[in-house]
C-alpha positions in Angstrom: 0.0 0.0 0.0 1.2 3.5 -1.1 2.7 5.7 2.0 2.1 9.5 2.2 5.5 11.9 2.4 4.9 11.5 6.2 5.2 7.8 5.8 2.0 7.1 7.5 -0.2 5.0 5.0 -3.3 6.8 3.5 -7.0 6.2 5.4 -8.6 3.4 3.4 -12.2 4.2 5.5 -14.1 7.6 4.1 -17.4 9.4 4.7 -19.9 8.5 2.2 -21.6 11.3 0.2 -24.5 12.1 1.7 -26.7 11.0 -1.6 -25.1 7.6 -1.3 -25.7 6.9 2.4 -29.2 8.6 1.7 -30.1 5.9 -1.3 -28.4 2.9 0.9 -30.8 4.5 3.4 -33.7 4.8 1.9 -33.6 1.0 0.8 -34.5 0.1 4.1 -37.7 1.5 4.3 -38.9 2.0 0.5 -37.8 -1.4 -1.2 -40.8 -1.7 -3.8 -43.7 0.6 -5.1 -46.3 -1.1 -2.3 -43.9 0.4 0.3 -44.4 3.6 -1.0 -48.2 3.9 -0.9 -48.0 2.7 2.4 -45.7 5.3 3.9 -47.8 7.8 2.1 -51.4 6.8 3.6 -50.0 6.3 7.3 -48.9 9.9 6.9 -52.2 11.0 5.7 -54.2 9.2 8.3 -51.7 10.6 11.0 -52.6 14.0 9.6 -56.2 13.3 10.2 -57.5 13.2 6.9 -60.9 11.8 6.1 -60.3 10.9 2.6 -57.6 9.8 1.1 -57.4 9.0 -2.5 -54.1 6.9 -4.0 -53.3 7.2 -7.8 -50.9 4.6 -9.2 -49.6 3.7 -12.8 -47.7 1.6 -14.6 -47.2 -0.3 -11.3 -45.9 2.2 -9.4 -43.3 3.4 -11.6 -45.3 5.5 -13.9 -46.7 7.5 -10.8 -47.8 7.0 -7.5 -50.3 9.9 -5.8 -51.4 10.2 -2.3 -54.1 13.0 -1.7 -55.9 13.7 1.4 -58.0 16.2 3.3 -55.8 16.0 6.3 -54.4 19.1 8.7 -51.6 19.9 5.9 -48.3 21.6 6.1 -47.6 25.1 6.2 -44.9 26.7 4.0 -42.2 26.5 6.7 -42.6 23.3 7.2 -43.3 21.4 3.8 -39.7 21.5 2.5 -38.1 20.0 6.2 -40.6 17.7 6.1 -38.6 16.0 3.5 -35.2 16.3 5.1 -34.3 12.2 7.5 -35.3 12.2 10.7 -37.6 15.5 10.0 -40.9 14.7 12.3 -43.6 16.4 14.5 -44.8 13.1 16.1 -42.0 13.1 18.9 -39.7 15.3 20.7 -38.1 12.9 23.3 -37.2 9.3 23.8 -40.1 9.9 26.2 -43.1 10.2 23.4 -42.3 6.6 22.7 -44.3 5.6 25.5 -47.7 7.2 24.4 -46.8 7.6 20.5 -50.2 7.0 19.3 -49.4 7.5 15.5 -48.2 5.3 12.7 -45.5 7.0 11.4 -42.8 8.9 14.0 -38.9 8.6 13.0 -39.2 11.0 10.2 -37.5 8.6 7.3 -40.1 7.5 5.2 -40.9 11.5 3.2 -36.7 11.4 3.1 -36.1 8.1 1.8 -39.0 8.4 -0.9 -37.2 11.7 -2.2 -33.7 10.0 -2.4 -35.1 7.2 -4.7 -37.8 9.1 -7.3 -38.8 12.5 -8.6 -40.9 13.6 -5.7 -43.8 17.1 -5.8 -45.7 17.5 -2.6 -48.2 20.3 -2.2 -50.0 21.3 0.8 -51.9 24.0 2.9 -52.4 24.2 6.6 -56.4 23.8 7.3 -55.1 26.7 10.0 -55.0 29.3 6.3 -52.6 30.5 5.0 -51.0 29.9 1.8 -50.4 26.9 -0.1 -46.5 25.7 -0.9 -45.3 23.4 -3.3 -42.2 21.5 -3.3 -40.1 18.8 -6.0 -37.0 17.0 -4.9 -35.3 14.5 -7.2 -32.8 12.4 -6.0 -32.6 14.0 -2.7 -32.3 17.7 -4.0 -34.4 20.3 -4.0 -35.3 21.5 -7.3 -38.4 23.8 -6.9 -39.8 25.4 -3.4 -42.8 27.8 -4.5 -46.2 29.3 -3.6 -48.9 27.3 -5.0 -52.5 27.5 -5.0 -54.2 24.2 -3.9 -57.3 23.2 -1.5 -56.3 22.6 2.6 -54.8 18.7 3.0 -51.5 17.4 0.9 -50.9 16.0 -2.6 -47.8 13.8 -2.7 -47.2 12.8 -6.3 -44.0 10.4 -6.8 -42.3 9.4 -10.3 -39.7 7.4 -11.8 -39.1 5.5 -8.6 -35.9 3.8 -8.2 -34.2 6.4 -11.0 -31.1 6.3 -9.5 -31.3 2.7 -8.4 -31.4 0.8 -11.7 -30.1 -2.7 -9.3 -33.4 -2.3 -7.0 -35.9 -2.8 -10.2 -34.1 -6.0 -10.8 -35.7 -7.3 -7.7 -39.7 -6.2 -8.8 -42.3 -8.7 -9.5 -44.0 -8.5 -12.7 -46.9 -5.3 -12.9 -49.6 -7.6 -12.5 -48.1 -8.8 -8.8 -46.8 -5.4 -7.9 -50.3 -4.1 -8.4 -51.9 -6.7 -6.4 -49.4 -5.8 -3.1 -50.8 -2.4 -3.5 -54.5 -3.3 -3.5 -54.2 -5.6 -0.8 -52.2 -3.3 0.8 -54.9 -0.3 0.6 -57.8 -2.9 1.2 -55.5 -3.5 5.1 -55.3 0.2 5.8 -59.4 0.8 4.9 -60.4 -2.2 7.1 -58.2 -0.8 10.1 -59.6 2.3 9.3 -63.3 2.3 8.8 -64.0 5.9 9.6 -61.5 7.2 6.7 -63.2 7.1 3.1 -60.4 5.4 1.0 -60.1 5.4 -2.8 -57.9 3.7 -5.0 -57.4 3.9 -8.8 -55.2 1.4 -10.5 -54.1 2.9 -14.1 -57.5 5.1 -14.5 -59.4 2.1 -13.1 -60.9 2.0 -9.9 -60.0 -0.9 -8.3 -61.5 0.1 -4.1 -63.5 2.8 -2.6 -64.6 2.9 0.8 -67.4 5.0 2.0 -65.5 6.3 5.4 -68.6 6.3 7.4 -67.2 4.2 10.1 -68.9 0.9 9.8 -66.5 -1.7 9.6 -69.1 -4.1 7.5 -69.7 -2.0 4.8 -65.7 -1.5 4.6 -65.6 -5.3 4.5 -68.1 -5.3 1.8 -66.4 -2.8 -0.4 -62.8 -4.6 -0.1 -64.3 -8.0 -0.8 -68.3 -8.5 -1.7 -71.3 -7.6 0.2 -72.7 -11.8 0.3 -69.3 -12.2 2.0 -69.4 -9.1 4.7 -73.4 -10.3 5.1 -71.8 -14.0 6.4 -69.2 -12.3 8.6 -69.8 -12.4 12.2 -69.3 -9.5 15.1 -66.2 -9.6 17.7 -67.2 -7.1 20.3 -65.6 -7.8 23.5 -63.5 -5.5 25.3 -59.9 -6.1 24.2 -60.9 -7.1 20.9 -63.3 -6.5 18.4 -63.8 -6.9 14.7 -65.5 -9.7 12.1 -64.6 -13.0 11.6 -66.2 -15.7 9.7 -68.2 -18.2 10.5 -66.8 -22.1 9.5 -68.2 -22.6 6.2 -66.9 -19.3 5.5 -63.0 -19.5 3.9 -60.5 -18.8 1.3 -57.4 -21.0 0.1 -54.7 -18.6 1.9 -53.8 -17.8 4.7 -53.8 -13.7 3.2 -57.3 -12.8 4.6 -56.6 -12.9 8.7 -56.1 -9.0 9.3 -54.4 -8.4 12.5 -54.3 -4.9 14.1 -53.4 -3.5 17.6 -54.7 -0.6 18.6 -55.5 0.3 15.1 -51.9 -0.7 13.7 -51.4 -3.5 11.0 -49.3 -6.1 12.2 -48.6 -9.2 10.9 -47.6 -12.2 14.2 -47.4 -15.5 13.2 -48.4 -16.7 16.7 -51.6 -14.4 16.8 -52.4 -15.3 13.3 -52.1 -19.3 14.0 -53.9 -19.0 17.3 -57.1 -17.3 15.0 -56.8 -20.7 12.5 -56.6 -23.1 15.5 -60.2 -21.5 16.6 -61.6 -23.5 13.8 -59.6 -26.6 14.2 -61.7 -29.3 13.0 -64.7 -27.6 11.8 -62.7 -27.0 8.1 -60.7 -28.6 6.0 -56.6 -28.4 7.0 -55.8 -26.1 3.7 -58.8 -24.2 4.5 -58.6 -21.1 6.1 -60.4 -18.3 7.9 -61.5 -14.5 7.0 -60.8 -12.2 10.0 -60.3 -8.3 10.7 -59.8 -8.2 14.1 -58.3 -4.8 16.4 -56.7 -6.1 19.7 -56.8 -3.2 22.0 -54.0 -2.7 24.4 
């Protein structure tokens, strides 16, 4: 190994660019198109929105579009909200005891803008003006007043731009799109009260009425004979539908799991819900559920 004039050999161990370590970062929590949509609707259901309505083409990398009615951003705060570990949800090591809201380490906006061609617009439901911001690749590129109803409009393109290796690992269109709908249909049934719409390449593939009746969301994520057949959890650490024996699908996909509103998916919780039925179906049978455990 080459020596420097002072004889002491050269450091073989540097600081990464910042846009590297940001697109090795961002891997972590965006790794396909679904993951996007996600981190997008748990941000507009943390803001309180009562509609939210998600826009995606060409599987995801053609566009994907969140817009929701929710509290919105004012101009001081839309372009930090894209910078890591930018949040409002926390302050201390503290709030993680009570934190309440699906989203809190301020990544998921940051990580998204590393990987894609990002333009977010937003206005406070407090007034005020509405801002508009694009970031490709991590940079800023526009930050602008911009005229647009109170909530957020998070529009992301040519995902994975600078990523060429992580398309490699994408599932065909057809699949990708499916993750996404499944996906959405999760996020409606945890949240009955939010009216959720989603439009697959012009075509509207789910929309939820938001009226708070978990039935009805059911009914609009699978088929009103099915919701009809589902029968009512109401006890006091957990409530939710679940169907009766004769009622059942091929998979084991169709057991929702939430706590305290919050998709989670726990193979022991999920087993223990099949074992209910133990003997009254067949063995690759299996069970429809949407069931909140409140702790």
């Amino acid at each position: 190994m080459p020596r420097t004039d002072t004889g002491i050999e050269p450091a073989r161990i540097t600081i990464l660019p910042s846009s590297v370590a940001d697109g090795i970062a961002a891997g972590e929590v965006v790794d396909r198109p679904a993951a996007v949509v996600k981190e997008l609707a748990e941000n507009a259901i943390d803001a309180g929105a009562t509609r939210i309505h998600i826009r995606v083409e060409a599987a995801g990398q053609g566009l994907i579009e969140a817009v929701d009615d929710g509290q919105g951003m004012n101009p001081a705060d839309l372009p930090v909200a894209f910078q890591r570990h930018a949040t409002s949800k926390l302050r201390s090591l503290e709030d993680l005891r009570t934190i309440r809201t699906l989203g809190f380490r301020g990544e998921a906006l940051a990580s998204i803008a590393a990987v894609a061609d990002v333009e977010a617009v937003s206005r406070s439901r407090s007034g005020g003006e509405g801002f508009r911001v694009r970031i490709q690749g991590a940079e800023l590129i526009a930050a602008e007043p911009a005229g647009c109803p109170a909530g957020t409009r998070v529009s992301v393109q040519q995902l994975f731009f600078n990523t060429p290796a992580r398309l490699k690992f994408l599932k065909q269109p057809a699949t990708e799109n499916a993750i996404i709908s499944r996906l959405v249909g999760e996020l409606a049934l945890g949240n009955p009260t939010i009216a959720f719409r989603l439009d697959v390449d012009r075509r509207r593939v789910l929309e939820t009425s938001g009226t708070g009746d978990l039935r009805a969301t059911f009914a609009a994520v699978y088929d009103s004979q099915t919701a009809t057949a589902m029968l009512t959890v109401e006890e006091s650490t957990v409530r939710g539908l679940i169907s009766p024996p004769a009622l059942h699908r091929g998979t084991r996909d169709h057991v929702v799991i939430l706590v305290n509103g919050r998709r989670i998916h726990h193979r022991n919780l999920a087993f223990a819900v099949e074992q209910a039925y133990r003997g009254l179906r067949e063995p690759d049978r299996f069970p429809l559920a949407v069931l909140d455990l409140l702790v």
